[in-house]
Each structure stands twice: as structure tokens, then as C-alpha cells.
SEVEX-343054 format. One record per residue (C-alpha): residue number from 1; residue in three letters; chain; y, x, z negated. Coordinates in nm, 4 decimals. Example, Ala and Ser with C-alpha at 12.3 -4.5 7.8 and 13.67 -1.06 7.14 Angstrom:
<atoms>
1:ALA:A:-0.4500:1.2300:-0.7800
2:SER:A:-0.1060:1.3670:-0.7140
</atoms>
This chain:
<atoms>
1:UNK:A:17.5170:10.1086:-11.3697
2:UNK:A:17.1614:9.9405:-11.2216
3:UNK:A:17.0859:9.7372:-11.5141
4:UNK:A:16.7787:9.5975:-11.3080
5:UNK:A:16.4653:9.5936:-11.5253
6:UNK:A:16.1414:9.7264:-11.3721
7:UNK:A:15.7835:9.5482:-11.5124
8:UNK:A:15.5729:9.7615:-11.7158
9:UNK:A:15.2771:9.8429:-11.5432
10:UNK:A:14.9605:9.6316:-11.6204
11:UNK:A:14.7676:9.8027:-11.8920
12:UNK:A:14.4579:9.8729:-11.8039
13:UNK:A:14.1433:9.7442:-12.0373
14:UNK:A:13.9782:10.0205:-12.1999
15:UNK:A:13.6513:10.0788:-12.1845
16:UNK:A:13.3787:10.0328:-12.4997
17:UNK:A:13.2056:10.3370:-12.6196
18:UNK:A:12.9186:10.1222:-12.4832
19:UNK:A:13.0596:10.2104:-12.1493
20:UNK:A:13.1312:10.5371:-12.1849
21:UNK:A:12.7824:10.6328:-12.2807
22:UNK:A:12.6032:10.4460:-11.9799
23:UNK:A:12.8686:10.5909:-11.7619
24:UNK:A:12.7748:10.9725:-11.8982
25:UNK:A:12.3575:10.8915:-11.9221
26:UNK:A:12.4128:10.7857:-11.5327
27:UNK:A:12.5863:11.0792:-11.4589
28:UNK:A:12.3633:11.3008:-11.6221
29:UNK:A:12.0594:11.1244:-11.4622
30:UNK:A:12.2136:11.1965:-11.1603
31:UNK:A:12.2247:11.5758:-11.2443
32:UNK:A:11.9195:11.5942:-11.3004
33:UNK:A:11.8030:11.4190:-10.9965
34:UNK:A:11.9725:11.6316:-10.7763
35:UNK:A:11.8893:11.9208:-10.9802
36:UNK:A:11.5147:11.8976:-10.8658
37:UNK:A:11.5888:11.7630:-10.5140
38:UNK:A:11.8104:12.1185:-10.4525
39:UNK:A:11.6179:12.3355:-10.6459
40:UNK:A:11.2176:12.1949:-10.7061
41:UNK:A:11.1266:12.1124:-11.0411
42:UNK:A:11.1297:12.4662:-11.1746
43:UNK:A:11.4768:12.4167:-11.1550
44:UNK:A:11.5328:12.1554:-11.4315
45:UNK:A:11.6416:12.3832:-11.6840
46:UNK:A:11.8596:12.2057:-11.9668
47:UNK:A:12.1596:12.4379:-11.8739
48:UNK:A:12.1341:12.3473:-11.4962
49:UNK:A:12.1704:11.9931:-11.5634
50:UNK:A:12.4035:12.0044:-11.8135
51:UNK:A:12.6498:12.2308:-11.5459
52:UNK:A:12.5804:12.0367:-11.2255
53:UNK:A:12.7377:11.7399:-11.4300
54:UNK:A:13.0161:11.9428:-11.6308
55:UNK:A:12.9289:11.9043:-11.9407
56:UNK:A:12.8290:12.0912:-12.2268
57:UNK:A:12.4302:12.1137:-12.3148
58:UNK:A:12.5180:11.9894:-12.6543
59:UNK:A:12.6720:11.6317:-12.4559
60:UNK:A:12.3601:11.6689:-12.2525
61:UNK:A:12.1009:11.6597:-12.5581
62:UNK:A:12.3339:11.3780:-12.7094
63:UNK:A:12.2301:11.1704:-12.4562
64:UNK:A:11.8981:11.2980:-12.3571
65:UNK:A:11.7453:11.4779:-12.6579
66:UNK:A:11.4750:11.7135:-12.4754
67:UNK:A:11.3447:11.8163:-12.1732
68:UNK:A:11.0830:11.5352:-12.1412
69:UNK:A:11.4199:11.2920:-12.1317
70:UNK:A:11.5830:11.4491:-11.8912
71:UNK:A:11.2325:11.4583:-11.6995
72:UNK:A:11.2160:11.0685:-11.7213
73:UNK:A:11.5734:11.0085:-11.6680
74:UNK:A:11.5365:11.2071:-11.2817
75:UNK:A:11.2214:11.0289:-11.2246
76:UNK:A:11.3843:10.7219:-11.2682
77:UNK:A:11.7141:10.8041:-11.0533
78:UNK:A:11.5001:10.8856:-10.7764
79:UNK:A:11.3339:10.5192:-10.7908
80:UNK:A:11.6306:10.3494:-10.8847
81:UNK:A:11.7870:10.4938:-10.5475
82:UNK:A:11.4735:10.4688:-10.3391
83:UNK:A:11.4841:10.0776:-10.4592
84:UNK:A:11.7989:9.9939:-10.3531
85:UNK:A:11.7661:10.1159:-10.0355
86:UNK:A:11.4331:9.9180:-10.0211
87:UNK:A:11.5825:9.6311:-10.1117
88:UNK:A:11.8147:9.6334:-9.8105
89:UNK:A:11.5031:9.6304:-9.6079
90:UNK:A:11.3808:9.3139:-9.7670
91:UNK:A:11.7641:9.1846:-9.7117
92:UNK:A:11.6999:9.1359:-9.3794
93:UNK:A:11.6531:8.8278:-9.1976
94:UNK:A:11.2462:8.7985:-9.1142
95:UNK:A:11.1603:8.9240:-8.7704
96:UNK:A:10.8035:8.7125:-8.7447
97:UNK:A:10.4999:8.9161:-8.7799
98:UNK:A:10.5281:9.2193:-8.5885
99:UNK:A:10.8737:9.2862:-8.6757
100:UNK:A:10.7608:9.2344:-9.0242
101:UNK:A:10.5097:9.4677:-8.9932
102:UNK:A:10.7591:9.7379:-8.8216
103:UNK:A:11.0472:9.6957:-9.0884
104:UNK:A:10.7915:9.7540:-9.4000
105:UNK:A:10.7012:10.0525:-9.2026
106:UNK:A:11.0414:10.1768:-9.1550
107:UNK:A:11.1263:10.1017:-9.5298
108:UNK:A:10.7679:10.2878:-9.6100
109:UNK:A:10.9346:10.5794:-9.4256
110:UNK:A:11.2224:10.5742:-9.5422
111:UNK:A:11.0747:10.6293:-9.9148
112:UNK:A:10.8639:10.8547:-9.8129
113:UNK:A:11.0017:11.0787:-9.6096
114:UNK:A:11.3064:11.1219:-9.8697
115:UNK:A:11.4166:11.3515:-10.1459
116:UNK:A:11.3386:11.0755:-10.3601
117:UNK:A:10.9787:11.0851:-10.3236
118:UNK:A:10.9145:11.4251:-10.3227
119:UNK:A:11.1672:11.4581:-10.6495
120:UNK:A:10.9010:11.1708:-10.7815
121:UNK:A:10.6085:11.3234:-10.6467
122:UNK:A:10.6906:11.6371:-10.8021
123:UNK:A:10.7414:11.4957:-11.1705
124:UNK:A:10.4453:11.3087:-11.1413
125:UNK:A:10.2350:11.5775:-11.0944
126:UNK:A:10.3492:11.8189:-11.3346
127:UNK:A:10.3660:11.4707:-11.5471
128:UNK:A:9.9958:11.4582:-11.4827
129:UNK:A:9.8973:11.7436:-11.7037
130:UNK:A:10.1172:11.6016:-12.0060
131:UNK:A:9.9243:11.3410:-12.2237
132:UNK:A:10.2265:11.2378:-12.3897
133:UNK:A:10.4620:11.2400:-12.0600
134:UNK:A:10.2461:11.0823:-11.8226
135:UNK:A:10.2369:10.7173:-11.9294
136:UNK:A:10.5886:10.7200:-11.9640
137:UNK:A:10.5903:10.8120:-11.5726
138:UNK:A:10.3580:10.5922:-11.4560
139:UNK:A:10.5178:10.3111:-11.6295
140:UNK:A:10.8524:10.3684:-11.4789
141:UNK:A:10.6485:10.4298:-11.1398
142:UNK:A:10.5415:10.0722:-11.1498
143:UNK:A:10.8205:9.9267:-11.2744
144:UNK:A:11.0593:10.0468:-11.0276
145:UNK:A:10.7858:10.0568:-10.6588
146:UNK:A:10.5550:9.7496:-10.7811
147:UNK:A:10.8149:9.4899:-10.7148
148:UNK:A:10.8928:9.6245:-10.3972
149:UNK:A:10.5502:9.6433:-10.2509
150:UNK:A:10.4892:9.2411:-10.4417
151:UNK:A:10.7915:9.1668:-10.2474
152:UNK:A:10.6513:9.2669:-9.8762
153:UNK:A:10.2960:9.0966:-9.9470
154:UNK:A:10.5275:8.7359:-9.9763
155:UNK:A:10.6986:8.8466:-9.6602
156:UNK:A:10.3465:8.9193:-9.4893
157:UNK:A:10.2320:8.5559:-9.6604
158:UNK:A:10.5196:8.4080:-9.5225
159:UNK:A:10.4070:8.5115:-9.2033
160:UNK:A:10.0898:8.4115:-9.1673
161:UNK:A:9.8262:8.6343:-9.3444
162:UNK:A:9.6195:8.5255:-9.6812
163:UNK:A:9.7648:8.7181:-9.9760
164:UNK:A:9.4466:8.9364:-10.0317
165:UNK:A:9.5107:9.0440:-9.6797
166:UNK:A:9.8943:9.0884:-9.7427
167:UNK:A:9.7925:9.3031:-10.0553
168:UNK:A:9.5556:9.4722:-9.8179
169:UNK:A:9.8530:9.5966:-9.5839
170:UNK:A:10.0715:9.7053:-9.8367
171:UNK:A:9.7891:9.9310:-9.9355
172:UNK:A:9.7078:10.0885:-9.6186
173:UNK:A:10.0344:10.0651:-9.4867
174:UNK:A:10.1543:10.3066:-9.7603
175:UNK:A:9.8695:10.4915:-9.7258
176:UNK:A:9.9018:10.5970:-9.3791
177:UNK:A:10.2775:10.6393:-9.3931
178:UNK:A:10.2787:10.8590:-9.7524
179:UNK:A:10.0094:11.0707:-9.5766
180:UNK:A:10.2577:11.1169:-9.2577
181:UNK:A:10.4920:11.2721:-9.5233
182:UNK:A:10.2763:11.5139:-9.6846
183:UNK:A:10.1034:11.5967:-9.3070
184:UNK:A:10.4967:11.6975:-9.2408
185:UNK:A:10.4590:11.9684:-9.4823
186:UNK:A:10.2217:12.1706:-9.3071
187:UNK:A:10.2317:11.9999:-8.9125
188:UNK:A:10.4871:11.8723:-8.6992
189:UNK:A:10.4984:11.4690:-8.6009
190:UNK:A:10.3228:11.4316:-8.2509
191:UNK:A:10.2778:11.1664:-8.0503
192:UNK:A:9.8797:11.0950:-8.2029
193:UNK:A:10.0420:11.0075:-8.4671
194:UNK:A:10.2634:10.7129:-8.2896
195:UNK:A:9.9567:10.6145:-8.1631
196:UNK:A:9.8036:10.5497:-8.4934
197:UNK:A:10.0651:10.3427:-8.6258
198:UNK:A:10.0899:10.1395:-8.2776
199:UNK:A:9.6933:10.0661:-8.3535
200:UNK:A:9.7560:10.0231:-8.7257
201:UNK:A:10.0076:9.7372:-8.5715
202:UNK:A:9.8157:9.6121:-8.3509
203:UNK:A:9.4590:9.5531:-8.5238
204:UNK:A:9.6969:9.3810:-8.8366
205:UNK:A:9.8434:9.1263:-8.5662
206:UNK:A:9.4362:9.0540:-8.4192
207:UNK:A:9.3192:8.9653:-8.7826
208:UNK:A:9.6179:8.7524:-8.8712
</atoms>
């Protein structure tokens, strides 16, 4: 007979209902956020959310009690996402001025040439027309894109240029590169357009 006694396996901590319910409101912001980026915002429809995470619409509205939620909460998951990857931008070691200059353009790009920003773009527009949605957009807007663009003026600082001009970069900077996105919608990328951001480059080194 094989007396030998095998150890229990290690229990494993349960979670609090705490958990549970930031687990569920992250999956359903998720939903929702890929709800728009597959479908445009005509497609977030309680009832598609609520299926593209497998749930009910009643554990949907538990969480998220009307539309306008579920609006803010796939706002919001587009930012969150668009700021991490950001942030992995500002991870890197600093390249000196131009390379500065070229990675905030790159991150700029990557923003804006995403499903994030459109999925963003797209609330905040319909968002515009809303009196009582629209602040709570904007908010989250700057909340979640201020700190990143504050972050690239220090790195611009750091590198030489006064911190009106930084600020000053930032702001074109996005400018030029949010209004290479949109161009995409209607025109394909040509090489006038390298151009421009090789001059962009260039004149921002001469006034450093």
C-alpha cells in the first residue's frame, strides 16, 4: 500500500468583491472601447457592449448605469491605452535635441494615427453637442494627454530650449502631426509631407 502523503495544494487567496468589480468595470470598458473602434460610435449600443464582454445588460448597467457611462468609460480606455504607450516613449533614454524632437514625433504619431484617437475623437465630438456630457470629456481629455504633453516640454527644457518655447513645440508639434492623421482620411502620405516635418525639425534646432 503507498502510504506516501501528497501536500495539499496552496490555496489560492480569494479575491475581494472590491476586485471583482474593478476587474468587470475594466472589462466592460474595454467592450466598449473596442465596440466603437470596430464599429464607429453608432455602434455603442448597450446590448453590443454588454455581448462583446459576455455579460448580461443588466451586469452591464450595474456597473455603468447609462449610456453616457459607458460613453465615458470608452473615452477613457482609449487614453488610458494611448498613455501607456506614450509613456514608453518618455521611457527612453534622451537622444539630445534632435532625437528628442524625432521621438515626440513618433510618440505624436503613434497617438494619432491609432484607433485610440479616432475612438476619442469620435466621442468628443458627438460629446460636443451634450451640455451635460461634454465637461465630463474634456476633463478626462486633460487628465489623461496633459501630463504627457507637460512631460515632453521638461524633455525639450532639458535640452536646451526656454519652457515657453518647449510649450510652443508641443503645440505645433501636435498640430502638424494630428492634422497628418485627419489629411489620411481623404489623401495619401507623400513625400511633401516628409518634407514638412524635416523643416518643422530643422527651424526648432536653428532657434534653440
Amino acid at each position: 500500500m503507498n502510504t506516501e502523503v501528497k501536500p495539499k495544494p496552496a490555496a489560492t487567496a480569494r479575491r475581494t468583491q472590491a476586485e471583482r468589480s474593478e476587474t468587470m468595470r475594466a472589462r466592460l470598458a474595454a467592450a466598449a472601447f473596442e465596440t466603437v473602434a470596430d464599429g464607429g460610435l453608432k455602434a455603442l449600443r448597450l446590448r453590443n457592449v454588454a455581448n462583446a464582454a459576455g455579460v448580461s445588460q443588466g451586469a452591464l448597467l450595474h456597473h455603468f448605469p447609462d449610456k453616457n457611462a459607458v460613453i465615458l468609460a470608452a473615452i477613457e480606455q482609449a487614453l488610458e491605452l494611448a498613455r501607456d504607450d506614450s509613456l514608453a516613449f518618455l521611457d527612453m533614454p534622451p537622444e539630445g535635441p534632435e532625437g528628442t524632437l524625432r521621438a515626440m514625433l513618433d510618440e505624436f504619431r503613434g497617438f494619432f494615427f491609432s484607433d485610440r484617437f479616432w475612438v476619442a475623437m469620435g466621442i468628443a465630438l458627438e460629446a460636443a453637442r451634450d451640455e451635460t456630457l461634454n465637461p465630463s470629456v474634456r476633463e478626462r481629455v486633460a487628465r489623461l494627454r496633459k501630463p504627457i504633453y507637460g512631460a515632453w516640454e521638461e524633455r525639450l527644457v532639458a535640452n536646451g530650449w526656454s519652457q515657453r518655447d518647449a510649450a510652443r513645440i508641443v503645440r505645433s508639434g501636435t498640430a502638424m502631426i494630428s492634422g497628418a492623421a485627419v489629411r489620411r482620411v481623404w489623401a495619401q502620405s507623400d513625400d511633401l509631407s516628409t518634407e514638412v516635418e524635416e523643416e518643422w525639425i530643422a527651424d526648432r534646432l536653428a532657434r534653440r
